[in-house]
C-alpha positions as a Python dict, from the first residue, in 0.01 Angstrom:
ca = {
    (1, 'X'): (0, 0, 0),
    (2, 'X'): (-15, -265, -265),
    (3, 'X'): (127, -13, -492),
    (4, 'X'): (370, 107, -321),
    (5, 'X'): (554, -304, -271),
    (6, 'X'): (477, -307, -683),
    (7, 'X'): (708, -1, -740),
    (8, 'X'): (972, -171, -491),
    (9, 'X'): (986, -537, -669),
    (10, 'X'): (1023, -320, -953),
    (11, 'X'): (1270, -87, -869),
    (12, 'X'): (1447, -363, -701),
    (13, 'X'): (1451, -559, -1073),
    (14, 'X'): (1570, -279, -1265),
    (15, 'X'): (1885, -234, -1053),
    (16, 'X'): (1945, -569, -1090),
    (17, 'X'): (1928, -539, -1441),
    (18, 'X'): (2152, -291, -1455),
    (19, 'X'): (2401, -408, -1226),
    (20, 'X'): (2431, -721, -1506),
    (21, 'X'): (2425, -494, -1771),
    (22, 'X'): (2714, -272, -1620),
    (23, 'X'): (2938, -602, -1583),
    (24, 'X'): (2868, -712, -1920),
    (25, 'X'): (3002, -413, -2047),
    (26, 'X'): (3282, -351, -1815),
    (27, 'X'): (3410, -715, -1924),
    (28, 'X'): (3447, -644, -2285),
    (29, 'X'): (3183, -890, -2423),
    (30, 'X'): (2995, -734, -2700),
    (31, 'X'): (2684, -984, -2636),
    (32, 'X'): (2513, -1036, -2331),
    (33, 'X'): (2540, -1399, -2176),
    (34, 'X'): (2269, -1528, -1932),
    (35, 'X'): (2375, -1555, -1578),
    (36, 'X'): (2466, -1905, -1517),
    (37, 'X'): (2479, -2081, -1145),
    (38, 'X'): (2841, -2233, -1076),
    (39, 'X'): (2808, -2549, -933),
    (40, 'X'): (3082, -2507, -617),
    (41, 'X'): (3279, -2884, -646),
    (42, 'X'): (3512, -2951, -328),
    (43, 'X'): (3897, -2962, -454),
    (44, 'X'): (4008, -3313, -490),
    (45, 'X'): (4367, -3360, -398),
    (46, 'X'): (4650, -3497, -618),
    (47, 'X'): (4802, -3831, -420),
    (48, 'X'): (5154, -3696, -357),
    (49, 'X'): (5427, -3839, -556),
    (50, 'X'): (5650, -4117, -479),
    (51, 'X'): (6001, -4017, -471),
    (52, 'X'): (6204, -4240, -786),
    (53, 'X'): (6369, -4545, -649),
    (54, 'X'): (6114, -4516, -397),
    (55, 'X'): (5792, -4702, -500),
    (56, 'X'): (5570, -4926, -295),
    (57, 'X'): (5545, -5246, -452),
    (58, 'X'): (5190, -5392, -451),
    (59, 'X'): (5314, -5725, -382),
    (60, 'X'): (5645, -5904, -204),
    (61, 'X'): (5798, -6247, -221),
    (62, 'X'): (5746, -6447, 93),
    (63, 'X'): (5996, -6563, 159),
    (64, 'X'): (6229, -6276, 19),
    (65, 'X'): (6040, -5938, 125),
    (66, 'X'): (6167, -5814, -288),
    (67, 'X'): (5913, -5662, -450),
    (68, 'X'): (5674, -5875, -718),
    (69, 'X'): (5448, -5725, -1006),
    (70, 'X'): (5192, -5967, -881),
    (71, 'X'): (5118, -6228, -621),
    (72, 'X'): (5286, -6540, -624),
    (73, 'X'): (5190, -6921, -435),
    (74, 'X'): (5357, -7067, -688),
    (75, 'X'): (5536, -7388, -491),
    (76, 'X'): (5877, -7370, -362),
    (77, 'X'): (6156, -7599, -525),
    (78, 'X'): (6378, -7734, -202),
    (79, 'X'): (6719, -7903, -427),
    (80, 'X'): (6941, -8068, -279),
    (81, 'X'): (7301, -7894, -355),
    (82, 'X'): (7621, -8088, -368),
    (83, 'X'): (7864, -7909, -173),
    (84, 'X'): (8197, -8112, -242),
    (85, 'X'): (8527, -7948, -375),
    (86, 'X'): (8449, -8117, -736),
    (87, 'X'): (8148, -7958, -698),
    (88, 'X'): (8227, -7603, -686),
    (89, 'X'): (8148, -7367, -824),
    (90, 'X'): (7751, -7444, -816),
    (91, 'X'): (7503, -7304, -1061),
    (92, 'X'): (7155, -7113, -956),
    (93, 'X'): (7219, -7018, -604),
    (94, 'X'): (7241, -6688, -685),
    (95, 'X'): (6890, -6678, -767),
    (96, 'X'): (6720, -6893, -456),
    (97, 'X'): (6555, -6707, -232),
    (98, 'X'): (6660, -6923, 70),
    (99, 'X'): (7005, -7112, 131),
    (100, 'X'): (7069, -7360, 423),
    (101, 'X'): (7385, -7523, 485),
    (102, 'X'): (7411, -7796, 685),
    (103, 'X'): (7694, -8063, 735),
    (104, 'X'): (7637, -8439, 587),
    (105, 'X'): (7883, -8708, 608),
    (106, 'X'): (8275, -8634, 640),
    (107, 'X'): (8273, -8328, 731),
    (108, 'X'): (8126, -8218, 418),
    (109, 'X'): (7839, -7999, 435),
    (110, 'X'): (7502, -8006, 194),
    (111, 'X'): (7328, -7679, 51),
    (112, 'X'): (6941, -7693, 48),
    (113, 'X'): (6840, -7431, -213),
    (114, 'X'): (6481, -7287, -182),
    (115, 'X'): (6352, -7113, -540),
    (116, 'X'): (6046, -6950, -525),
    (117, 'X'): (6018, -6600, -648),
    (118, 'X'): (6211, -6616, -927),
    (119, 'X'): (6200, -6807, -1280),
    (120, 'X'): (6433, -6859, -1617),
    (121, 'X'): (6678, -7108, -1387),
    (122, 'X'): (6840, -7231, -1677),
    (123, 'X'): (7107, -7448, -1476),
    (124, 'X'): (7069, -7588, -1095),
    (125, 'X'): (7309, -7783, -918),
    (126, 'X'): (7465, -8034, -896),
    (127, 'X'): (7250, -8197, -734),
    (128, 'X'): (7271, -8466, -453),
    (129, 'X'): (7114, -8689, -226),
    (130, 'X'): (6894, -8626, 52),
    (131, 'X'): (6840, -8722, 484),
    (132, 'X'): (6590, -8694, 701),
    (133, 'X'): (6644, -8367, 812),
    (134, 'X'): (6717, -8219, 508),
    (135, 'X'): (6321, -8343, 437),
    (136, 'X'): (6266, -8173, 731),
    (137, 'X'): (6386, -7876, 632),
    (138, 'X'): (6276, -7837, 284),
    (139, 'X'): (5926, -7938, 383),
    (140, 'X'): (5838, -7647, 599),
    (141, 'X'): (5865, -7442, 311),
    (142, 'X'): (5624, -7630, 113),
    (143, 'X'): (5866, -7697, -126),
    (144, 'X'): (5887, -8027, -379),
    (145, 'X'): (6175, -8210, -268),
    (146, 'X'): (6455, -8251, -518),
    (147, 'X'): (6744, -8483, -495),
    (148, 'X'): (6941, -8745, -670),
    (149, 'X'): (6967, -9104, -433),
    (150, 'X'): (6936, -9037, -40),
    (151, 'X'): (7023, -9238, 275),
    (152, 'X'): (6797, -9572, 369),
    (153, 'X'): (6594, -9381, 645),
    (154, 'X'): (6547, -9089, 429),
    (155, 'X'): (6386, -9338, 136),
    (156, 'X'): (6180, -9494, 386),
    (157, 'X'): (6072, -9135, 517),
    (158, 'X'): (5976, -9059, 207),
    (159, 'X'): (5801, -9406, 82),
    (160, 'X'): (5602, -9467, 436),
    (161, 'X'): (5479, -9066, 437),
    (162, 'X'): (5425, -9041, 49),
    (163, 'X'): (5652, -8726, 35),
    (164, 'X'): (5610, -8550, -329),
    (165, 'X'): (5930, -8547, -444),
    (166, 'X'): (6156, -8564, -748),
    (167, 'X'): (6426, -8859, -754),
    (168, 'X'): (6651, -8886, -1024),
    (169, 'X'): (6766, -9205, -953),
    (170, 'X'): (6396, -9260, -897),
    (171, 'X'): (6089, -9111, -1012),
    (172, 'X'): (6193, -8863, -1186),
    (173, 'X'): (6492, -8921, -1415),
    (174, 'X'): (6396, -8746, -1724),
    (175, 'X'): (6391, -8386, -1555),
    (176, 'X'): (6782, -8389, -1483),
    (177, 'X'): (7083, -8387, -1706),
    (178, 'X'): (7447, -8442, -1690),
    (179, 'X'): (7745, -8248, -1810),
    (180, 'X'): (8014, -8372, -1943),
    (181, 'X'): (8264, -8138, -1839),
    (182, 'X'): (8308, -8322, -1451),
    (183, 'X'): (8280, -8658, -1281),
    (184, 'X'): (7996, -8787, -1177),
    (185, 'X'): (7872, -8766, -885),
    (186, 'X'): (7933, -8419, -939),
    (187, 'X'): (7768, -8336, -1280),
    (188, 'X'): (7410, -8380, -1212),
    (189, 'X'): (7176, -8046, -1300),
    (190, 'X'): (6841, -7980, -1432),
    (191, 'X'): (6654, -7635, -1448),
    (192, 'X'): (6349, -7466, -1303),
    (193, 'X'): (6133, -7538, -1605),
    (194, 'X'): (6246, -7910, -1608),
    (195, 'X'): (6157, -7962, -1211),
    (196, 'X'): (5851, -7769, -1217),
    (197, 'X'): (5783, -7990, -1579),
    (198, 'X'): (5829, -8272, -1360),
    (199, 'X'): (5622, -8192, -1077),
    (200, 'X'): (5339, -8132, -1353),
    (201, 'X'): (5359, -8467, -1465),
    (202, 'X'): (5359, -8624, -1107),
    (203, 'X'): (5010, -8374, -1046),
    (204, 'X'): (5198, -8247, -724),
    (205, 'X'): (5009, -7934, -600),
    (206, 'X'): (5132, -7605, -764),
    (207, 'X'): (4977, -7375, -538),
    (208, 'X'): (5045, -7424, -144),
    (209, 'X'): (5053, -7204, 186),
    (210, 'X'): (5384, -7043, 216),
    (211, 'X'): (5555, -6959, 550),
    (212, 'X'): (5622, -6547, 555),
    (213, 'X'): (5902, -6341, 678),
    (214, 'X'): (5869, -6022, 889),
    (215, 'X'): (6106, -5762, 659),
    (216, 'X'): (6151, -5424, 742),
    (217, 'X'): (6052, -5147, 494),
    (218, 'X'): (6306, -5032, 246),
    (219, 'X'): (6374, -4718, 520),
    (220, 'X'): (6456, -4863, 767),
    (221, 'X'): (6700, -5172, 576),
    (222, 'X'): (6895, -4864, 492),
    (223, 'X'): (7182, -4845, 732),
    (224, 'X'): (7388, -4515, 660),
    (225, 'X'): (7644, -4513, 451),
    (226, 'X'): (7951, -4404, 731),
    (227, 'X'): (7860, -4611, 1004),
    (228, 'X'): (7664, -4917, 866),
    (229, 'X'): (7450, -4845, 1131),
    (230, 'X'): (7046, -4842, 1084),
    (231, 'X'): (7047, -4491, 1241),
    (232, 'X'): (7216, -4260, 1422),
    (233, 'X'): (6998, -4335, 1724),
    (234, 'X'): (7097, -4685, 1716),
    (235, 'X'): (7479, -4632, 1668),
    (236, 'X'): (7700, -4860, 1903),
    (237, 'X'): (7961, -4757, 2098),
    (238, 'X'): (8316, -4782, 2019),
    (239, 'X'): (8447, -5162, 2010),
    (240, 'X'): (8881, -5253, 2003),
    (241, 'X'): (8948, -5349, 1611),
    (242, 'X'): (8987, -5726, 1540),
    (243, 'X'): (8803, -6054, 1687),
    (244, 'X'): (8526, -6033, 1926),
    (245, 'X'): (8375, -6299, 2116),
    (246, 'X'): (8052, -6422, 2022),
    (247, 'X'): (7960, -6353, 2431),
    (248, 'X'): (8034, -6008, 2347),
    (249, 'X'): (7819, -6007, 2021),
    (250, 'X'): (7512, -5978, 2240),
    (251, 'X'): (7339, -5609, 2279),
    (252, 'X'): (7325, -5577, 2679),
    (253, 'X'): (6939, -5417, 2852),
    (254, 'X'): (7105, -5100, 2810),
    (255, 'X'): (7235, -5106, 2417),
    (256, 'X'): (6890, -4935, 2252),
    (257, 'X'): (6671, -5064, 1956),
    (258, 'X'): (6515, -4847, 1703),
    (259, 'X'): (6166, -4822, 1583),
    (260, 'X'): (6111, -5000, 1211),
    (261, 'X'): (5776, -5093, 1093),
    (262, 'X'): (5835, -5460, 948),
    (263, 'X'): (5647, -5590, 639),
    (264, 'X'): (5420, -5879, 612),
    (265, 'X'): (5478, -5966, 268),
    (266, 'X'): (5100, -6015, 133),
    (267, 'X'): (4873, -5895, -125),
    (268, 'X'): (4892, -5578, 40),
    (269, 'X'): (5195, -5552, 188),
    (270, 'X'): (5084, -5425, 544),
    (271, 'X'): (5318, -5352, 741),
    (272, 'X'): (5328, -5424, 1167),
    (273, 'X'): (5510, -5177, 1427),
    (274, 'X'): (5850, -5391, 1525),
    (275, 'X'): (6193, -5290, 1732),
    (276, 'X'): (6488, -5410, 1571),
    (277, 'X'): (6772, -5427, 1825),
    (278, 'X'): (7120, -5241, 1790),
    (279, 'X'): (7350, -5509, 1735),
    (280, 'X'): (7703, -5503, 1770),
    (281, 'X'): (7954, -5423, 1489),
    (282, 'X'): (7997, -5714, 1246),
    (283, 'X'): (8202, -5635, 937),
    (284, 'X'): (8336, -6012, 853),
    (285, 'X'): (8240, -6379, 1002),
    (286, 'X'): (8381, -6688, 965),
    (287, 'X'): (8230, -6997, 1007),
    (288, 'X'): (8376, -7350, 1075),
    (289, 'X'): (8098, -7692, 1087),
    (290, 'X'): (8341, -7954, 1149),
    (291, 'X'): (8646, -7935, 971),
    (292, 'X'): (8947, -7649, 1041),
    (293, 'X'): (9017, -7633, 630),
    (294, 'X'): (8649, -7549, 535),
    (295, 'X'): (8571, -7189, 694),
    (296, 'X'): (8287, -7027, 525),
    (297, 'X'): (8317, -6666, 518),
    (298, 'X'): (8059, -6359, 506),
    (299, 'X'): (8217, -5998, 487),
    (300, 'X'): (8008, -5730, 460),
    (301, 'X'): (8001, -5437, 168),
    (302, 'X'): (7917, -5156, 267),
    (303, 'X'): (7841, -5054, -139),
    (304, 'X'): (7604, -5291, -134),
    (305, 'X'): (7465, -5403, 201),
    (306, 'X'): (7524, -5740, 141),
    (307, 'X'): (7754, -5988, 232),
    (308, 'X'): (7950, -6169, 47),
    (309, 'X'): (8028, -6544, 47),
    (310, 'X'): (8362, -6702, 14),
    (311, 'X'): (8469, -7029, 116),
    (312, 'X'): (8860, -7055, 252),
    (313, 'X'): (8909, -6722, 167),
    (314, 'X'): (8821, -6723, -221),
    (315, 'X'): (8471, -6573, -356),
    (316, 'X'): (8178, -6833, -365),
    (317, 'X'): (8022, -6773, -719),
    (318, 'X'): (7743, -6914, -911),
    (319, 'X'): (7847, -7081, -1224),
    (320, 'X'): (7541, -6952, -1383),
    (321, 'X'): (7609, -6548, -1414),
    (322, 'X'): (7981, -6549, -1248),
    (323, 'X'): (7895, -6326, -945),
    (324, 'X'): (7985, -6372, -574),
    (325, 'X'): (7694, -6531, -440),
    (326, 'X'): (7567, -6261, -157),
    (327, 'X'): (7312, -6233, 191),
    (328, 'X'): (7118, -5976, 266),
    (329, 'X'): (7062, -6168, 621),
    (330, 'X'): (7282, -6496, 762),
    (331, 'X'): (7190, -6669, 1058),
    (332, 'X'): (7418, -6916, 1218),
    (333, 'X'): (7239, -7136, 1431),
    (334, 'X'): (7343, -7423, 1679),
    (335, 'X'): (7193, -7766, 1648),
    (336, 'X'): (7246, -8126, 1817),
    (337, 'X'): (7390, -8382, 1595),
    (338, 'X'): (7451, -8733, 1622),
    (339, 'X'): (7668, -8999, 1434),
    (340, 'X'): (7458, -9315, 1296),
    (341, 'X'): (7643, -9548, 1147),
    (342, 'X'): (8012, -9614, 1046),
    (343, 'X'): (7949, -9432, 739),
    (344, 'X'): (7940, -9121, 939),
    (345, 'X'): (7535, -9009, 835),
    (346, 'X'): (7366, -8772, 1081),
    (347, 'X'): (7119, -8688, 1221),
    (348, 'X'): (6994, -8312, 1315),
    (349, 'X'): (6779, -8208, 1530),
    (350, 'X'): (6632, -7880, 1388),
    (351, 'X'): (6332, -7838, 1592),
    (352, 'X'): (6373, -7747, 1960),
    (353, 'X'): (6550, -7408, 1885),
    (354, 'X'): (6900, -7279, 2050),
    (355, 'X'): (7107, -7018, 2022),
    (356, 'X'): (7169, -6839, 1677),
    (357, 'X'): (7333, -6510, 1573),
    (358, 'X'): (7178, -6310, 1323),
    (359, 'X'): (7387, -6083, 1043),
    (360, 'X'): (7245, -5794, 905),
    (361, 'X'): (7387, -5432, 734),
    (362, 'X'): (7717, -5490, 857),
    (363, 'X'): (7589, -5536, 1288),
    (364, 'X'): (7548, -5868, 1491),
    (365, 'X'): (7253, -5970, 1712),
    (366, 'X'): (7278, -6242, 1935),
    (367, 'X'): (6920, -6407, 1994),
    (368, 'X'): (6793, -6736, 1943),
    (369, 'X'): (6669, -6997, 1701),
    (370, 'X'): (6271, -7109, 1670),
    (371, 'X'): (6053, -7373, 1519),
    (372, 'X'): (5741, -7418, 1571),
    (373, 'X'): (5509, -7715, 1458),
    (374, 'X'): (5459, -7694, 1059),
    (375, 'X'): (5637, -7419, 1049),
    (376, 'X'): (5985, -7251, 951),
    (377, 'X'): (6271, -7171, 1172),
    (378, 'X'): (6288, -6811, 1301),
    (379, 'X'): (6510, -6585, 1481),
    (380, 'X'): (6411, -6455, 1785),
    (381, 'X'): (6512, -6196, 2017),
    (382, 'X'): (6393, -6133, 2365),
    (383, 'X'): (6040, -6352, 2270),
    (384, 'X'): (6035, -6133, 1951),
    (385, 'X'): (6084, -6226, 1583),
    (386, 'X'): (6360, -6008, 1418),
    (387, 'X'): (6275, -5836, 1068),
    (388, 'X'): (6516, -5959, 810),
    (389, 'X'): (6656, -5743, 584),
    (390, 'X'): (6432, -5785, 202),
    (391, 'X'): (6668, -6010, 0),
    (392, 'X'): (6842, -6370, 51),
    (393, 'X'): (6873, -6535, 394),
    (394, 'X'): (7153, -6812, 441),
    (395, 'X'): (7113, -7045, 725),
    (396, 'X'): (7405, -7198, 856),
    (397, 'X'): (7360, -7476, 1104),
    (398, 'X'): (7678, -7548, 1301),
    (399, 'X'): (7693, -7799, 1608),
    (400, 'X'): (7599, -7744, 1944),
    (401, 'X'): (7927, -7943, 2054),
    (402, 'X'): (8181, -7827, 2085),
    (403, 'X'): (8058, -7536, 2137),
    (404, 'X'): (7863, -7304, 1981),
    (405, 'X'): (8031, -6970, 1990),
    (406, 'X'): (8352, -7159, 1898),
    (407, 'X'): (8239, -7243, 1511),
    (408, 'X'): (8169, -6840, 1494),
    (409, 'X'): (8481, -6563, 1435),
    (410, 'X'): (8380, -6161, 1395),
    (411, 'X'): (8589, -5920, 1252),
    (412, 'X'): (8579, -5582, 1230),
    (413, 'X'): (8885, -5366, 1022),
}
């Protein structure tokens, strides 16, 4: 019996033997290679491609939702911009990341440029002096305050509190410059590197918390190209050519919102579930503040999906590079303002929120103005905040008397 499970084991070898043997020979190889054990590996799959034009940027600018090579706290700049007709055209706007314009004495309104993102500002201004609520406002973006003189209560705001800030009549007189080529008050500039020089030297914090934006992704900021519209889903009914009331600016229960996922800029720009509401049709808006011959305008390109700024009909343009200063997203808001003194100063009260219409790819949505303690105003719609579009948000703050829908006029060809 023994034997006979001998014979087997080696029969059984032999064939094997042979079996190798016979492949060997049947592959062509002239020498016989040992029989090697495969290791089996599991197939590891290629991450698919990202579509040119298309990439996800690691990083976004707060307060901007553009894409950054790396993260940035670097401290806002909040500059006071002089608005006046001898001060047109301004230089560096184009390259702030935020824009508010607000009205100051006479009728005339103040810009209050926020830089952040961006560097190389070779030329900013001019610059002018600053109020309370223009402290206000530039403070709840971190930002170092930048100005040149200010009113009485705005001096002691900033003495009593021990605001950081950069005064060229002041403080800080060797970080500004003026050209020669217009009249003072309406001359004074300084740069980026100068201000941020300056702040140095005063050992004002360079990193600080900044307030973020909800944007939406780069899909769903894409209206489509016939309609302006964000998608077909979302497109509005048919509206009569020509004005429309701001009443009638407002999306009824009834008008739809789409699904967009907005981004939370961060280090790694996550991204929440948000509806963005319809809006109504919005190719052009003017805006009046106070006076009947300063109308701000905002019409929308559809080559683009910006708008562009003009003041009384003419392009706005930065001094700097010669191009129409555009918006990615404006908000007009309504505020309460009161007359001070004889000299006709203000004050604004940009905290208790109102009603504001928000401007976006070419539609209007009619929602309402936020600010909460420490923080930034936002616009809201039905309790939620709205994702801006990535790129530069203007804030226009118009009066709450007379009233507000009367300082807004939307066009549509």
């Amino acid at each position: 019996m023994l034997l006979n499970k001998r014979k087997s084991v080696w029969r059984t070898s032999i064939l094997s033997i042979s079996a190798v043997l016979m492949l060997s020979a049947c592959s062509g190889e002239k020498k016989e290679e040992p029989v090697v054990t495969q290791e089996v590996q599991t197939p590891v799959e290629s991450p698919a491609e990202t579509p040119p034009g298309k990439e996800t940027a690691a990083f976004t600018a707060p307060l901007t939702g553009l894409p950054l090579e790396e993260a940035s706290n670097r401290r806002p700049l909040s500059v006071m911009i002089n608005n006046a007709p001898a001060a047109r055209p301004q230089s560096g706007l184009s390259q702030a990341d935020i824009v508010y314009e607000v009205l100051a004495e006479g009728g005339i309104t103040r810009l209050i440029a926020i830089f952040q993102s961006q560097t190389g500002i070779e030329k900013i201004g001019p610059i002018r002096s600053i109020r309370p609520y223009l402290i206000n406002i530039g403070e709840s973006y971190g930002g170092v305050l930048v100005h040149a003189g200010g009113s009485p209560e705005a001096y002691s705001i900033i003495k009593k509190q021990g605001k950081q800030d950069l005064d060229e009549i002041g403080n800080a007189g060797a970080y500004f410059w003026r050209e020669k080529d217009r009249k003072a008050p309406h001359n004074l500039y300084s740069s980026d590197e100068k201000l941020r020089e300056g702040a140095d030297k005063h050992k004002f914090s360079g990193d600080v918390t900044i307030p973020k934006y909800t944007f939406m992704k780069e899909e769903a900021a894409e209206p489509d190209s016939d309609s302006g519209s964000i998608s077909a889903e979302a497109a509005e009914p048919d509206s009569d050519s020509g004005s429309i009331s701001a009443e009638a600016a407002e999306p009824g229960s009834d008008s739809g919102s789409i699904s967009a996922k907005a981004v939370e800029p961060g280090s790694d720009s996550g991204s929440v579930s948000a509806d963005v509401p319809a809006g109504e049709a919005a190719a052009k808006v003017d805006i009046t503040f106070l006076l009947k011959n300063y109308v701000v305008g905002y019409a929308y390109d559809e080559q683009s999906k910006l708008y562009q700024r003009s003041i009384n009909g003419q392009p706005h343009i930065d001094l700097n590079n010669n191009s129409v200063l555009t918006a990615a997203n404006v908000i007009v808001l309504g505020a309460n303002h009161k007359v001070l003194d004889d000299v006709g100063r203000l004050a604004v009260d940009i905290d208790p929120g109102g009603e504001a219409m928000l401007f976006q790819q070419g539609k209007v949505i009619k929602g309402q103005w936020v600010r909460s303690a420490g923080d930034v105003i936002r616009f809201m719609k039905d309790g939620k905040e709205v994702p801006l579009v990535p790129g530069t948000t203007y804030f226009n703050i118009v009066p709450n008397s007379p009233a507000f829908d009367t300082h807004i006029t939307i066009t549509n060809p």
